[in-house]
N, CA, C and O atoms as a CHARMM CRD file, in Angstrom:
* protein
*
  360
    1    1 UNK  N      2.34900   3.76600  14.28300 PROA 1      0.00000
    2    1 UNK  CA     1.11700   3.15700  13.83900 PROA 1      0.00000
    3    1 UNK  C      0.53800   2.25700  14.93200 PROA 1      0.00000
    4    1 UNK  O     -0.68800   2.17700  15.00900 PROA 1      0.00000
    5    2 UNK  N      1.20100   1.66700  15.66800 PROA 2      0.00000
    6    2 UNK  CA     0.98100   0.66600  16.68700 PROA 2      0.00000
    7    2 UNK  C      1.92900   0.84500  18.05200 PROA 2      0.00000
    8    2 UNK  O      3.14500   0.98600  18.17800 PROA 2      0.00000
    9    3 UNK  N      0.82300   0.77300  19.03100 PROA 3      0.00000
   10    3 UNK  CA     1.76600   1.02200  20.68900 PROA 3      0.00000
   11    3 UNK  C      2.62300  -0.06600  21.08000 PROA 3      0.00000
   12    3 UNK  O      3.64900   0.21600  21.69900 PROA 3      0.00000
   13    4 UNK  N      2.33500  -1.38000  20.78900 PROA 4      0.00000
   14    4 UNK  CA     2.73200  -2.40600  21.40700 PROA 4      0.00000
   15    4 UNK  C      4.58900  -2.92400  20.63600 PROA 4      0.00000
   16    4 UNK  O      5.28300  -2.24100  19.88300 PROA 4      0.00000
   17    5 UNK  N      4.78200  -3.81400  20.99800 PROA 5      0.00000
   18    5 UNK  CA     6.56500  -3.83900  20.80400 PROA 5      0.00000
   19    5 UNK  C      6.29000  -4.81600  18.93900 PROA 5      0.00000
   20    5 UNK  O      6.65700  -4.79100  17.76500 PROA 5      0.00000
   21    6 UNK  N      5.47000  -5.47800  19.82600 PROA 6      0.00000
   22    6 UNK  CA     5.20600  -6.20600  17.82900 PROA 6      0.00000
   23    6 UNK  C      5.17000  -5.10300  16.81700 PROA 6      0.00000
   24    6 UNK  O      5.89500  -4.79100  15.87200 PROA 6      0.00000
   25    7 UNK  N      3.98200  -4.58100  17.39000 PROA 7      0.00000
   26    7 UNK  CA     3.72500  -3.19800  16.15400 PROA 7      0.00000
   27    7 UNK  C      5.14200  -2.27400  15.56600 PROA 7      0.00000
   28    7 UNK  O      5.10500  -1.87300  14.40300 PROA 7      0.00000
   29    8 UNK  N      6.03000  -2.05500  16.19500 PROA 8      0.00000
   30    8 UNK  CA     7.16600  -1.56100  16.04500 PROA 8      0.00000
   31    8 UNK  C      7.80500  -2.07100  14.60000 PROA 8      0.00000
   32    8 UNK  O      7.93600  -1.45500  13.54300 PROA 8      0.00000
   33    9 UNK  N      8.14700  -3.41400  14.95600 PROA 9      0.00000
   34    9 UNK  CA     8.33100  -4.20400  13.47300 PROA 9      0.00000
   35    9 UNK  C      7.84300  -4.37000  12.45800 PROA 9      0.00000
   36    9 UNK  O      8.44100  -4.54400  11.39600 PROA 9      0.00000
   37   10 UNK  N      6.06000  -4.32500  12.71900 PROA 10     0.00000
   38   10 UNK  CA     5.29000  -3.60700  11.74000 PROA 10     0.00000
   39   10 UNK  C      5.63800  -2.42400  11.07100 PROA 10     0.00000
   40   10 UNK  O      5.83100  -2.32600   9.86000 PROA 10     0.00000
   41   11 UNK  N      5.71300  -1.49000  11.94400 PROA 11     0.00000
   42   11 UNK  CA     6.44900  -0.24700  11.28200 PROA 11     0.00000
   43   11 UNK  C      7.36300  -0.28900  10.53500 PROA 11     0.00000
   44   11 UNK  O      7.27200   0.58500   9.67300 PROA 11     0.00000
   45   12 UNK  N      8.40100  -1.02900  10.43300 PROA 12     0.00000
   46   12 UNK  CA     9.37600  -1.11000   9.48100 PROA 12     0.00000
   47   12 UNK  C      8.99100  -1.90600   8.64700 PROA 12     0.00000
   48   12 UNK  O      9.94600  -2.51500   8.16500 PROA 12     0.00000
   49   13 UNK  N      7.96700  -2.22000   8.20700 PROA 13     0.00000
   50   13 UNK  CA     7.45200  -3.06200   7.08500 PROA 13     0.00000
   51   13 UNK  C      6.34900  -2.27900   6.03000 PROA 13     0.00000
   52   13 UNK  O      6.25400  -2.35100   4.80500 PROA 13     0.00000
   53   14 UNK  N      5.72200  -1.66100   6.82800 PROA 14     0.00000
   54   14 UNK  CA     4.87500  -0.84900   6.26500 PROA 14     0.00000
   55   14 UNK  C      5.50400  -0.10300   4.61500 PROA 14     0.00000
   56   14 UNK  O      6.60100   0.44400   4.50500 PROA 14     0.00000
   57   15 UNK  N      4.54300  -0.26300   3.54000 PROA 15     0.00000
   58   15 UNK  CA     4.91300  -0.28400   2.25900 PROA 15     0.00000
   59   15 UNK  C      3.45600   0.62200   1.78600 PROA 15     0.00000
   60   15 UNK  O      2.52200   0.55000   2.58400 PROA 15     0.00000
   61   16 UNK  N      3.28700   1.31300   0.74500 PROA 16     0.00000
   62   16 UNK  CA     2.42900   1.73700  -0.01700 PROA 16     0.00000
   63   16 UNK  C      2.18000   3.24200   0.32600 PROA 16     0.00000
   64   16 UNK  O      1.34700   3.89000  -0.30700 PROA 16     0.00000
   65   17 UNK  N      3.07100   3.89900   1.55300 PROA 17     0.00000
   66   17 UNK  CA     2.61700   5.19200   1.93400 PROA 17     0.00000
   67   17 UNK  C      2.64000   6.45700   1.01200 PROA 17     0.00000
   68   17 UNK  O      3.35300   7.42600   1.27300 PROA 17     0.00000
   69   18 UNK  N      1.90700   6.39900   0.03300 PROA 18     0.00000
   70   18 UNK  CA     2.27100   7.55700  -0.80900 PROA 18     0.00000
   71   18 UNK  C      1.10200   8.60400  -0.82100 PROA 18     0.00000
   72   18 UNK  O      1.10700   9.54700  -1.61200 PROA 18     0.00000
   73   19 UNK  N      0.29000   8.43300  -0.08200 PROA 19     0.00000
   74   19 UNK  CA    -0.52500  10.08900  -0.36900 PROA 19     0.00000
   75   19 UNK  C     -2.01100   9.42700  -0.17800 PROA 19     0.00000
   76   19 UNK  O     -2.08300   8.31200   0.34000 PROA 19     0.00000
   77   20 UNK  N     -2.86100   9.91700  -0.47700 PROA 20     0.00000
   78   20 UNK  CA    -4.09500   9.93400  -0.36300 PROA 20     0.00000
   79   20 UNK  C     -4.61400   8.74300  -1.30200 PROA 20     0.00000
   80   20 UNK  O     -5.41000   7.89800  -0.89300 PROA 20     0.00000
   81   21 UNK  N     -4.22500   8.75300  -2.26100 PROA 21     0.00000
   82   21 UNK  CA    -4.49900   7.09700  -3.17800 PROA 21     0.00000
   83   21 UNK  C     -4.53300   6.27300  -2.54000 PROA 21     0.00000
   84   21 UNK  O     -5.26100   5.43900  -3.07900 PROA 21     0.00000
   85   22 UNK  N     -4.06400   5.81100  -1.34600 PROA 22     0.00000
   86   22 UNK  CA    -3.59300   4.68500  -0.64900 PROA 22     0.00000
   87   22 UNK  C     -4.42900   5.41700   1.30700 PROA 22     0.00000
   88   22 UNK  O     -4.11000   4.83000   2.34100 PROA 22     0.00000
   89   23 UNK  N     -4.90600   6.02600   1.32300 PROA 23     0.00000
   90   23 UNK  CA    -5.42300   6.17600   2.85100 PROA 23     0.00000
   91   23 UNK  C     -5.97000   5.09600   2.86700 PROA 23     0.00000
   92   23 UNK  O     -5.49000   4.57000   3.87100 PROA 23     0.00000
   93   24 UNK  N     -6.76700   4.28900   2.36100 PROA 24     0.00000
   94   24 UNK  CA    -7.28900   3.12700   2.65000 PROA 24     0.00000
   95   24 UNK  C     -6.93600   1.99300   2.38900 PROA 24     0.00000
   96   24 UNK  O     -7.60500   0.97700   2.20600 PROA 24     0.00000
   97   25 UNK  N     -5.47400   2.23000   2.36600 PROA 25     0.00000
   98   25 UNK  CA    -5.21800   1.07800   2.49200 PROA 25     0.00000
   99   25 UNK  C     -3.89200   0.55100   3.49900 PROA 25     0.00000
  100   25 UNK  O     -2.93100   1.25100   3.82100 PROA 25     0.00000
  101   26 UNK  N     -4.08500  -0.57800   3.80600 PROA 26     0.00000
  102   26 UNK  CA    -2.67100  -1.07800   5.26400 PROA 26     0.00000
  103   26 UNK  C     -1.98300  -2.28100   4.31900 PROA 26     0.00000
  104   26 UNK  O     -2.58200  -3.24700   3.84600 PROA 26     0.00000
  105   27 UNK  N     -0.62800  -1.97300   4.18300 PROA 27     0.00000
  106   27 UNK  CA     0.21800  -2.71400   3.14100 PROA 27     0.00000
  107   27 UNK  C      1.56000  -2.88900   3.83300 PROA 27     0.00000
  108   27 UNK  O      2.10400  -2.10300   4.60800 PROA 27     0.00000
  109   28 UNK  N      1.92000  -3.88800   3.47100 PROA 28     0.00000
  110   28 UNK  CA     3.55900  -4.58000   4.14000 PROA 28     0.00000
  111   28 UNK  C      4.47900  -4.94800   3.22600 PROA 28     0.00000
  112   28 UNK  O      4.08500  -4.88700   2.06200 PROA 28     0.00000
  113   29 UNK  N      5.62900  -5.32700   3.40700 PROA 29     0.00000
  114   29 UNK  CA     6.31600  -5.73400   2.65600 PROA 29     0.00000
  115   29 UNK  C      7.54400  -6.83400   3.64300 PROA 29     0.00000
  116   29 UNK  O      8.46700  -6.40700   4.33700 PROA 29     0.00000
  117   30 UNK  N      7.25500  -7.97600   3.46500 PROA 30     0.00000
  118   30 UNK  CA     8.11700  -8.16400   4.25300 PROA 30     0.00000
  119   30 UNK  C      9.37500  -9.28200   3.41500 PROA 30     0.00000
  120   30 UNK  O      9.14000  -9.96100   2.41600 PROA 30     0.00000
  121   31 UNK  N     10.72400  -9.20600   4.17700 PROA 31     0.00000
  122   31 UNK  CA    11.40300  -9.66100   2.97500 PROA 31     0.00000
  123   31 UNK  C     11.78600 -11.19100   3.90100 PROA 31     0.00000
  124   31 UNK  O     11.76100 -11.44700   5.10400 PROA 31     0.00000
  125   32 UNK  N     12.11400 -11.95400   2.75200 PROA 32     0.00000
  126   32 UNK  CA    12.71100 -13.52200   3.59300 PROA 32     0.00000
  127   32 UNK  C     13.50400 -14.03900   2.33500 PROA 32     0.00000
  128   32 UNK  O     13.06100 -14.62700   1.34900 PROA 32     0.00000
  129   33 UNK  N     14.69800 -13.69400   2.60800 PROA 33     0.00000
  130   33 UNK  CA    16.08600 -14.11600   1.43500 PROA 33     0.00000
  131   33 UNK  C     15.62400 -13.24000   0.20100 PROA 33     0.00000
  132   33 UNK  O     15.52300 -12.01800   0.09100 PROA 33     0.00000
  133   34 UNK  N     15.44400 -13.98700  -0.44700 PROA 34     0.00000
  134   34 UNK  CA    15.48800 -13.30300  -1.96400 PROA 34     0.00000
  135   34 UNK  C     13.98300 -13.37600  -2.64700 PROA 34     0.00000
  136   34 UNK  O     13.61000 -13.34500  -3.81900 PROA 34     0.00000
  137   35 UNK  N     13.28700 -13.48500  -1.38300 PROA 35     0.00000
  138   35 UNK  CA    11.59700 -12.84600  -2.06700 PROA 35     0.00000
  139   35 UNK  C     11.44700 -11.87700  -1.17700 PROA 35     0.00000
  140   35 UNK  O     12.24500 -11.73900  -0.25100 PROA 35     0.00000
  141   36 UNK  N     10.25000 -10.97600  -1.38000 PROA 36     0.00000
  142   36 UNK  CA     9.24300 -10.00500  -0.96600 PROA 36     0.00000
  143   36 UNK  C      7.92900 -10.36800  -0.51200 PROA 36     0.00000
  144   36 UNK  O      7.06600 -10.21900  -1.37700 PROA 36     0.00000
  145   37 UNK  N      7.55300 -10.77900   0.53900 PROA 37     0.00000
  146   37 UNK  CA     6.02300 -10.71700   0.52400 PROA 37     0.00000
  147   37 UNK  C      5.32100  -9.85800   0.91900 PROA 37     0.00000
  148   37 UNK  O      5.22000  -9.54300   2.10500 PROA 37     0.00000
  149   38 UNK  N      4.86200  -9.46300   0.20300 PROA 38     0.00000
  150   38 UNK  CA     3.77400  -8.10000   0.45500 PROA 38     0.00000
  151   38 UNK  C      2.15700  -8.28700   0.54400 PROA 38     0.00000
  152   38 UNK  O      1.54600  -9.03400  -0.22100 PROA 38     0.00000
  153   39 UNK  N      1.71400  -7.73500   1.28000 PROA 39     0.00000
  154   39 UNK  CA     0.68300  -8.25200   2.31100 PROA 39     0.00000
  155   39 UNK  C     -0.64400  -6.75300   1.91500 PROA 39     0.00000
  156   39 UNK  O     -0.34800  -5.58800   2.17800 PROA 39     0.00000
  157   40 UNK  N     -1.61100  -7.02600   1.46800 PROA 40     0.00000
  158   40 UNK  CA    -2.43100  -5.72700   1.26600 PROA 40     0.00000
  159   40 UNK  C     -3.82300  -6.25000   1.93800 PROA 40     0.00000
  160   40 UNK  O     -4.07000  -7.45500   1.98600 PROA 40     0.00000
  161   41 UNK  N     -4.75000  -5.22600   2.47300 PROA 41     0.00000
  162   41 UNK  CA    -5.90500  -5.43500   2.94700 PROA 41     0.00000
  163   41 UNK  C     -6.28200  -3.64000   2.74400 PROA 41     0.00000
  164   41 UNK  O     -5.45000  -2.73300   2.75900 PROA 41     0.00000
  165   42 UNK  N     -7.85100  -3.50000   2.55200 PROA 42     0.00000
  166   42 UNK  CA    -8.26800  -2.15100   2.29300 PROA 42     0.00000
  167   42 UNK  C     -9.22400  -2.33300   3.21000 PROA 42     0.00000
  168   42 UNK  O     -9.91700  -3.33900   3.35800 PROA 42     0.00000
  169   43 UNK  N     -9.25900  -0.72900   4.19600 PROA 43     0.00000
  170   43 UNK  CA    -9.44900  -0.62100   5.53200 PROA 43     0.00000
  171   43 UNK  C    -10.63000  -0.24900   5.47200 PROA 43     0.00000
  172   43 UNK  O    -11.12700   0.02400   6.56400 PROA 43     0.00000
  173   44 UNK  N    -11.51600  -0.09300   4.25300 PROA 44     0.00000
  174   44 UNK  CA   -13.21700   0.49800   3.99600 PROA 44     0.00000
  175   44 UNK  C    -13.66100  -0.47700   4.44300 PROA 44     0.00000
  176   44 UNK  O    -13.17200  -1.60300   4.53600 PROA 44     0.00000
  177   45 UNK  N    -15.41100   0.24800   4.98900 PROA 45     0.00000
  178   45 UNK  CA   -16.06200  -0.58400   5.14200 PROA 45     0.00000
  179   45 UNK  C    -17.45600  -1.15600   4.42700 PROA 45     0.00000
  180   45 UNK  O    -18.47800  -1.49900   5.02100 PROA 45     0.00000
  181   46 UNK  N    -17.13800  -1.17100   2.50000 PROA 46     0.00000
  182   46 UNK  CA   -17.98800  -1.54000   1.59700 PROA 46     0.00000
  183   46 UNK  C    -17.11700  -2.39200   0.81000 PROA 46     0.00000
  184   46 UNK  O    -15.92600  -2.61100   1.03200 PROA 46     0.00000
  185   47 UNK  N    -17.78400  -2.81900  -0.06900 PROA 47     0.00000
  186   47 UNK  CA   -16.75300  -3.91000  -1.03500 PROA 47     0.00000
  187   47 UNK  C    -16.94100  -2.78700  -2.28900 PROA 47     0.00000
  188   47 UNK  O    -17.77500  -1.88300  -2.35000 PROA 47     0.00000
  189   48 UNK  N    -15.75500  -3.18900  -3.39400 PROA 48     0.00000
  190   48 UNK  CA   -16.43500  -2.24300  -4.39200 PROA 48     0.00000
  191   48 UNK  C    -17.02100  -1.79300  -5.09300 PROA 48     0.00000
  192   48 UNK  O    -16.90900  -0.70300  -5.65300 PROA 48     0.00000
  193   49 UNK  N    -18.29900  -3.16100  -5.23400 PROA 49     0.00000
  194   49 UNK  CA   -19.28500  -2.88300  -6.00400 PROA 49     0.00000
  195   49 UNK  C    -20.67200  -3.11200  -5.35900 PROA 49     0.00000
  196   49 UNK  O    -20.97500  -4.22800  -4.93700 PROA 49     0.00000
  197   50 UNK  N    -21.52000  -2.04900  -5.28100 PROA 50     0.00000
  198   50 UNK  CA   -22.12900  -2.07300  -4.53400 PROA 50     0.00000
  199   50 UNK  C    -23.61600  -3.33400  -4.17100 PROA 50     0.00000
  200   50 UNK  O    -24.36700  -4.00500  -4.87800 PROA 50     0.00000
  201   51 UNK  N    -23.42100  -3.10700  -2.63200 PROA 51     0.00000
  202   51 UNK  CA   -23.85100  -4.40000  -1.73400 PROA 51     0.00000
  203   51 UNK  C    -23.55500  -5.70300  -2.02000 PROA 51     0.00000
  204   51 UNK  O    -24.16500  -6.75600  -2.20400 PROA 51     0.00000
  205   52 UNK  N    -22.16700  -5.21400  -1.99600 PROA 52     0.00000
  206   52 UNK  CA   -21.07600  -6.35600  -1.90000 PROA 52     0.00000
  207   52 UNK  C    -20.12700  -6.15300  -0.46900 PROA 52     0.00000
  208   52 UNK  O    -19.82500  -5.03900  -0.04000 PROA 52     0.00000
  209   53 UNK  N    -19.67400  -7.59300   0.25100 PROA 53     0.00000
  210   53 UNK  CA   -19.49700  -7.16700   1.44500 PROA 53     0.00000
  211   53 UNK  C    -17.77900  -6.85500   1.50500 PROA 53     0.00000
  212   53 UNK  O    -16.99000  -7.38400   0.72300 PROA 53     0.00000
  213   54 UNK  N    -17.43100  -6.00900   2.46200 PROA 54     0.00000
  214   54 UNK  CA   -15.90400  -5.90200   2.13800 PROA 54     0.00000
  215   54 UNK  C    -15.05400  -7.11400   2.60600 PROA 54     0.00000
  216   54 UNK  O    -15.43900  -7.87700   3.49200 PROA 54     0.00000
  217   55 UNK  N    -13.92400  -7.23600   1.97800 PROA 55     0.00000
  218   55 UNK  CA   -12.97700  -7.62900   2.21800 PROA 55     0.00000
  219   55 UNK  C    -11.69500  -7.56600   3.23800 PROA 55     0.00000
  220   55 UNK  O    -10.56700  -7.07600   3.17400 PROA 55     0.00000
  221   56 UNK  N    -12.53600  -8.40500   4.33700 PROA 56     0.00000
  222   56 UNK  CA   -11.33500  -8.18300   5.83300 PROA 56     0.00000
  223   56 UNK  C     -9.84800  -9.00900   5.48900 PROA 56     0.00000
  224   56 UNK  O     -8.77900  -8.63100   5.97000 PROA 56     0.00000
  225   57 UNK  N     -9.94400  -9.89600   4.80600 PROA 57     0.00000
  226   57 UNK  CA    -8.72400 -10.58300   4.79000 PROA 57     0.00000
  227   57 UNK  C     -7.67100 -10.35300   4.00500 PROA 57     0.00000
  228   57 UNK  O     -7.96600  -9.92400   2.89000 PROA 57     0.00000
  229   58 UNK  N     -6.11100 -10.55800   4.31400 PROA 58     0.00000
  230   58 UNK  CA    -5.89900  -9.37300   3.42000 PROA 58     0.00000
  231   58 UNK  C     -5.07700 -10.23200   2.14800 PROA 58     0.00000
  232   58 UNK  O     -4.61400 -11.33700   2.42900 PROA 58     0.00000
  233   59 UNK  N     -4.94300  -9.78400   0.99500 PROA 59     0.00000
  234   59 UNK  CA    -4.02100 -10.10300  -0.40200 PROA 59     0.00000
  235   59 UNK  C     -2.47700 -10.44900   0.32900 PROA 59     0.00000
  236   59 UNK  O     -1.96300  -9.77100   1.21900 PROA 59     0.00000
  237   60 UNK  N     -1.85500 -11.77700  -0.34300 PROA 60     0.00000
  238   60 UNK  CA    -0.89100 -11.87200  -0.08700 PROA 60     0.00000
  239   60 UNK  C      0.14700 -12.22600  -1.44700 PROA 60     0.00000
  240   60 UNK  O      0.06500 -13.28900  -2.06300 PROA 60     0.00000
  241   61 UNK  N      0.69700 -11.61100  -1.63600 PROA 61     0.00000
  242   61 UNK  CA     1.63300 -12.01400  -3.14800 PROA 61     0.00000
  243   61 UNK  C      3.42200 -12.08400  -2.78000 PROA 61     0.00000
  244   61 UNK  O      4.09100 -11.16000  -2.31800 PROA 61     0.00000
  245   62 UNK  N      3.83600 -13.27200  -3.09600 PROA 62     0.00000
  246   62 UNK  CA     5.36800 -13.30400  -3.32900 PROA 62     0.00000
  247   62 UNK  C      6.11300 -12.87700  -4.26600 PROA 62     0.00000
  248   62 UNK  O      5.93800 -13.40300  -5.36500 PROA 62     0.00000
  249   63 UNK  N      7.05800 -11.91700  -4.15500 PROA 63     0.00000
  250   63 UNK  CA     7.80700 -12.02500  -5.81200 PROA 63     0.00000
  251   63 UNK  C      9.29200 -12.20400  -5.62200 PROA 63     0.00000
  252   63 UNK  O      9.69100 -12.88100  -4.67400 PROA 63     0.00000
  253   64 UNK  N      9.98100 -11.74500  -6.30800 PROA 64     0.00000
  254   64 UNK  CA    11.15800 -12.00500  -6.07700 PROA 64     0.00000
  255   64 UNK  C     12.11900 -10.48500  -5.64100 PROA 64     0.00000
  256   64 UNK  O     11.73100  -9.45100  -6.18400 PROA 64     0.00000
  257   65 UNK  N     13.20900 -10.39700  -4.78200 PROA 65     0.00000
  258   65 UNK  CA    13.57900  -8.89600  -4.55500 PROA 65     0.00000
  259   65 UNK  C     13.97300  -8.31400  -5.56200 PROA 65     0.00000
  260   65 UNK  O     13.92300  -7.08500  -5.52000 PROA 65     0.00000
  261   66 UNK  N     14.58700  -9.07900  -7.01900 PROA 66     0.00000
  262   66 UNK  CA    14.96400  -8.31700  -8.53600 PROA 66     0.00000
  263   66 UNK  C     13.94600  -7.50900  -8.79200 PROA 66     0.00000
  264   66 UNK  O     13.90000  -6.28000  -8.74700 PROA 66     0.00000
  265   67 UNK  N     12.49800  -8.89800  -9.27600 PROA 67     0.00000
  266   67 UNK  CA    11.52200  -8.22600 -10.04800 PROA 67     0.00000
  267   67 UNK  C     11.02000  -7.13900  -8.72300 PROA 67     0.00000
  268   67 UNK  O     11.30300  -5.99900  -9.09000 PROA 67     0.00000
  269   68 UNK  N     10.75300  -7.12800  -8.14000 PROA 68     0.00000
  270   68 UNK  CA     9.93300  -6.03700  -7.05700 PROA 68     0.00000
  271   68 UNK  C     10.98700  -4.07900  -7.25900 PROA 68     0.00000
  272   68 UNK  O     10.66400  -2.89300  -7.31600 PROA 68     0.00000
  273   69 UNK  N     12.18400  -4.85200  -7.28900 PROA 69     0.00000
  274   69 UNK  CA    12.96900  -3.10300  -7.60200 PROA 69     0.00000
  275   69 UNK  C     13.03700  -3.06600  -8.97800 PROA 69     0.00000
  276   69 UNK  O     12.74500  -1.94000  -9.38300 PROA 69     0.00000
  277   70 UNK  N     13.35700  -3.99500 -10.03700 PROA 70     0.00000
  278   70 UNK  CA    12.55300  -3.37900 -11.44200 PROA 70     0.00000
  279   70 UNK  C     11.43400  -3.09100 -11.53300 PROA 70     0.00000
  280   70 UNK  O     11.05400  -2.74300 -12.65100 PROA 70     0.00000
  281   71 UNK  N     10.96100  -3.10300 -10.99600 PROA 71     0.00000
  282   71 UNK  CA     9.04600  -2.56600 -11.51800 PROA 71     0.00000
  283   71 UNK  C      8.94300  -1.26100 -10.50000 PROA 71     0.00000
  284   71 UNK  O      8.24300  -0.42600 -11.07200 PROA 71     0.00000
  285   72 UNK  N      9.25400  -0.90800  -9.57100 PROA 72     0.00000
  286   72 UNK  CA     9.45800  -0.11100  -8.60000 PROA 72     0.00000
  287   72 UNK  C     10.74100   0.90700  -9.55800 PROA 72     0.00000
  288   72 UNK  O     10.23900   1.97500  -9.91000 PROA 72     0.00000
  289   73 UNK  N     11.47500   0.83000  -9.77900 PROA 73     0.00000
  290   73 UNK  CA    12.60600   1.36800 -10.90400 PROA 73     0.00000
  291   73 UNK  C     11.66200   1.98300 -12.07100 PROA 73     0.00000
  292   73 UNK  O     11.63000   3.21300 -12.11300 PROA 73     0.00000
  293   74 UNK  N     11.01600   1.38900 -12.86700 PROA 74     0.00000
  294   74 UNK  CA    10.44000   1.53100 -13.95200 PROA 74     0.00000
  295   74 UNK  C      9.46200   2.18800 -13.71600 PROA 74     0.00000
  296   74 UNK  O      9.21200   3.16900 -14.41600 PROA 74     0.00000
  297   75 UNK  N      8.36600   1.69400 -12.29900 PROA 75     0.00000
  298   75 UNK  CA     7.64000   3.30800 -12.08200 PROA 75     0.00000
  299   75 UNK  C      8.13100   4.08600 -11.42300 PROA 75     0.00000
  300   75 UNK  O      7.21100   4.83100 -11.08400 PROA 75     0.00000
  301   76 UNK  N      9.06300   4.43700 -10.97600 PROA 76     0.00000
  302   76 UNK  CA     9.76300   5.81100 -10.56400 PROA 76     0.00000
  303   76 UNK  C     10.04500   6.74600 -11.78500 PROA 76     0.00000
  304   76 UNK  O      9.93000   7.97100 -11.75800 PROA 76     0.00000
  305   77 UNK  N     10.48800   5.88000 -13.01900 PROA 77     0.00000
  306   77 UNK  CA    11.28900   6.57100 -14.28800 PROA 77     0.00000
  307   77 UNK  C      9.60200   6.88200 -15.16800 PROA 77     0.00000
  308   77 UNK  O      9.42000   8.03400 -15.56300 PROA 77     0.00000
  309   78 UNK  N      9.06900   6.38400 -15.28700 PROA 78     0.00000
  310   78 UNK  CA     7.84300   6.83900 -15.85100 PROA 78     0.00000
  311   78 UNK  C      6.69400   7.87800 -15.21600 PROA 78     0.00000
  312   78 UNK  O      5.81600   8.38300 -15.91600 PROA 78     0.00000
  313   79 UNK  N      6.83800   8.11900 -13.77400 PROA 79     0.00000
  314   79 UNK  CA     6.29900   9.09300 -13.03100 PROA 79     0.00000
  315   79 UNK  C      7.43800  10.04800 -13.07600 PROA 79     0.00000
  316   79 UNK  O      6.86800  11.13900 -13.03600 PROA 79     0.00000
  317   80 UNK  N      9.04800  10.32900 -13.15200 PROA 80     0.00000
  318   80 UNK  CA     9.29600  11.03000 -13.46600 PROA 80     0.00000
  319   80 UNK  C      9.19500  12.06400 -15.28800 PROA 80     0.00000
  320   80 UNK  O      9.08700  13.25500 -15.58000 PROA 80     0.00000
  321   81 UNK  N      9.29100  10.97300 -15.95700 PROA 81     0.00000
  322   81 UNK  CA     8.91200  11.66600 -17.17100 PROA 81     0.00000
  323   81 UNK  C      7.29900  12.16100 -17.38200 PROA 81     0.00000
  324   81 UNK  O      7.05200  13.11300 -18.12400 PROA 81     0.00000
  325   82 UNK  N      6.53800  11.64300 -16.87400 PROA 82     0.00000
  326   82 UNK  CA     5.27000  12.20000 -16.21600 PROA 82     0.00000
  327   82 UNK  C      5.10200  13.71500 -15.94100 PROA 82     0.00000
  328   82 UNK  O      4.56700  14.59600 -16.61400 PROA 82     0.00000
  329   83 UNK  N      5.78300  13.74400 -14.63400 PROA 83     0.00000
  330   83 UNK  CA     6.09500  15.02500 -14.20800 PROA 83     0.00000
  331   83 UNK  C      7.05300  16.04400 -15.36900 PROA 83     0.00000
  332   83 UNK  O      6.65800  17.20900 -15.41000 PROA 83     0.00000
  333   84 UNK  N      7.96500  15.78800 -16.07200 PROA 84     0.00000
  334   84 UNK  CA     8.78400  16.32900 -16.92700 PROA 84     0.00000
  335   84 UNK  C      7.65400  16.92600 -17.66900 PROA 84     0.00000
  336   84 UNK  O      7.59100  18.15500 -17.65100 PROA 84     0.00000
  337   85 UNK  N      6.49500  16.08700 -18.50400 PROA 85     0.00000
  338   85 UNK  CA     5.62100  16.58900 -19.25900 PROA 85     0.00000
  339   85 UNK  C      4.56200  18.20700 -18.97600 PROA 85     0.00000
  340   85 UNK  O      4.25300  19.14000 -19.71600 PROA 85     0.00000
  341   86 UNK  N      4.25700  17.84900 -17.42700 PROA 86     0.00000
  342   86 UNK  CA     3.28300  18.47500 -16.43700 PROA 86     0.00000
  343   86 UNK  C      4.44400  19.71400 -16.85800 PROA 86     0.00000
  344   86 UNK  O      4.46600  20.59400 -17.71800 PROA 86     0.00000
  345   87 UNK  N      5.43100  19.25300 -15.70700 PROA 87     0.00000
  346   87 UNK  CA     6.36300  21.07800 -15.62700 PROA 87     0.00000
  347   87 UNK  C      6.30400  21.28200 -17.02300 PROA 87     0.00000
  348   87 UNK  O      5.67200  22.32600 -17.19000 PROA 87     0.00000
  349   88 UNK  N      6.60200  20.86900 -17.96800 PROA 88     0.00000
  350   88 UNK  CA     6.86500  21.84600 -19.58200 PROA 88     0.00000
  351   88 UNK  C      5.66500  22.44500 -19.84700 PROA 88     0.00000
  352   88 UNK  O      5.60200  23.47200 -20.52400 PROA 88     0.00000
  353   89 UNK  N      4.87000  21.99700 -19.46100 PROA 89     0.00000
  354   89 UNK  CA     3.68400  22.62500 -20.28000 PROA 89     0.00000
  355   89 UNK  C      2.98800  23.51800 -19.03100 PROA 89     0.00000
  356   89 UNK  O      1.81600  23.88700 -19.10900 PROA 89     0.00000
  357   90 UNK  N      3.79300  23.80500 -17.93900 PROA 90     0.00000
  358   90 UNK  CA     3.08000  25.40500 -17.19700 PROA 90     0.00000
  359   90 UNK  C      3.84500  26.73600 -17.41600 PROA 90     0.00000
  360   90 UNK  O      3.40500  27.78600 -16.94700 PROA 90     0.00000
């Protein structure tokens, strides 16, 4: 994602890569003891309602490393039964 030696460490932080839902967006996760801070900014250049200006700066939220893999746990198990539904019914 980045040439320089900082950017590298970036790379191992990088969080949200799941598909096209997320192309626009640059997300982190970075950990310090027993929180998560995860870092979001969306890379468009409109805000979302229109002629509204975008948002360069980016969202910053702390949580804790429990709650962050229960909720991460809980949507894994609900996108799998998701999918369970999809396959039965082709």
């Amino acid at each position: 994602m980045y040439n320089d030696g900082a950017g590298a460490a970036l790379d191992r932080c990088v969080f949200l890569e799941w598909g096209e839902c997320t192309d626009d967006v640059t997300a982190f996760a970075f950990p310090d003891g027993d929180r998560v801070h995860l870092a979001c900014r969306l890379r468009d250049s409109g805000g979302a309602a229109r002629g509204t200006a975008a948002r360069h700066e980016p969202t910053v939220v702390s949580v804790s490393r429990a709650v962050l893999v229960e909720t991460l746990e809980r949507g894994l198990a609900v996108a799998e039964d998701e999918w369970s539904v999809r396959l039965a019914a082709q």
